[in-house]
C-alpha positions in Angstrom: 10.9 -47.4 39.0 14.1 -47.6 39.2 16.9 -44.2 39.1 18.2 -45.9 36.0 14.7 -46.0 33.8 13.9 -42.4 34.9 17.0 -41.4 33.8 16.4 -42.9 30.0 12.7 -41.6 30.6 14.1 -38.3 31.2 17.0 -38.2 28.6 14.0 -39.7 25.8 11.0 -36.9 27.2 14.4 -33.8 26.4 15.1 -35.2 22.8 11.6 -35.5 21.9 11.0 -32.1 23.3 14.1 -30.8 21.7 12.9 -32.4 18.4 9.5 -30.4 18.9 10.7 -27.2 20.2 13.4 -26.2 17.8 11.7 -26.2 14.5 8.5 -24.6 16.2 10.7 -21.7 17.7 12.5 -21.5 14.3 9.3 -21.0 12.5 7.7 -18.4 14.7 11.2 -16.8 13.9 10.4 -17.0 10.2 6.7 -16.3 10.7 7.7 -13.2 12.8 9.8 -12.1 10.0 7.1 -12.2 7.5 4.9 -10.6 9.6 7.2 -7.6 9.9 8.1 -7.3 6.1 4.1 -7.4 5.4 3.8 -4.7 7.9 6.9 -2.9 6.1 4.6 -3.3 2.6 1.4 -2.1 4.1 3.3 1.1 5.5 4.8 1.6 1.7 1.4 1.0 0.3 -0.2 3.4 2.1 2.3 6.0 1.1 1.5 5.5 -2.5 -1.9 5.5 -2.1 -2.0 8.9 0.4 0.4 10.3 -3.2 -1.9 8.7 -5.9 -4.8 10.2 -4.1 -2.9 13.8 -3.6 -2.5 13.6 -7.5 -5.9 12.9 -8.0 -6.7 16.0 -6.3 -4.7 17.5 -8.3 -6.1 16.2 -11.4 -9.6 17.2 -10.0 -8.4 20.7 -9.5 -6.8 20.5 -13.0 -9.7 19.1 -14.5 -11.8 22.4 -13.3 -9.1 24.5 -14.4 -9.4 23.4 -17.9 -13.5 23.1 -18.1 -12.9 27.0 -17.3 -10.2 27.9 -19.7 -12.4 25.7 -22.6 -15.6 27.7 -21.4 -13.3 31.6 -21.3 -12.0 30.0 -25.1 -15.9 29.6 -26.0 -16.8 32.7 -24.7 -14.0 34.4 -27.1 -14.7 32.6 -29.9 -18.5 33.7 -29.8 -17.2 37.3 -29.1 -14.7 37.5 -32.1 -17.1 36.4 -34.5 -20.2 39.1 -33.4 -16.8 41.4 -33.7 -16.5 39.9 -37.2 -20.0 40.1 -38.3 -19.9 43.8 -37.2 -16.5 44.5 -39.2 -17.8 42.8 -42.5 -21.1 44.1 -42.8 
């Protein structure tokens, strides 16, 4: 082969790589980007849940708190009326 049809060879074998190349590195870029912001999301997600599960501790605790206020408000309630029933009679 002639200098002159390696040279078109050559000069057709870089545009077709050029044409391949750019767009594929531009959309690594993009999906590198993507990849990063759902990596951002996850880390804010699992922040709200690590709160959301803190509060429902909470809750839990609360929850116990007020079964034993309800059970002391029972346990009153069953007191004033024996206290009742010994005042009236």
């Amino acid at each position: 082969m002639s200098k002159d049809v390696m040279d078109k060879v050559w000069k057709v074998f870089t545009v077709v790589l050029g044409v391949v190349v750019v767009p594929l590195a531009g959309w690594v870029w993009n999906t590198n980007i993507m990849v990063h912001e759902i990596t951002n999301d996850l880390g804010d997600a699992e922040k709200t849940i690590e709160s959301l599960e803190n509060k429902v501790k909470e809750a839990d605790g609360n929850t116990k708190a007020i079964i034993s206020i309800e059970k002391d408000i029972e346990y009153m309630k069953t007191t004033l009326e024996r206290i009742e029933r010994f005042v009236t009679q």
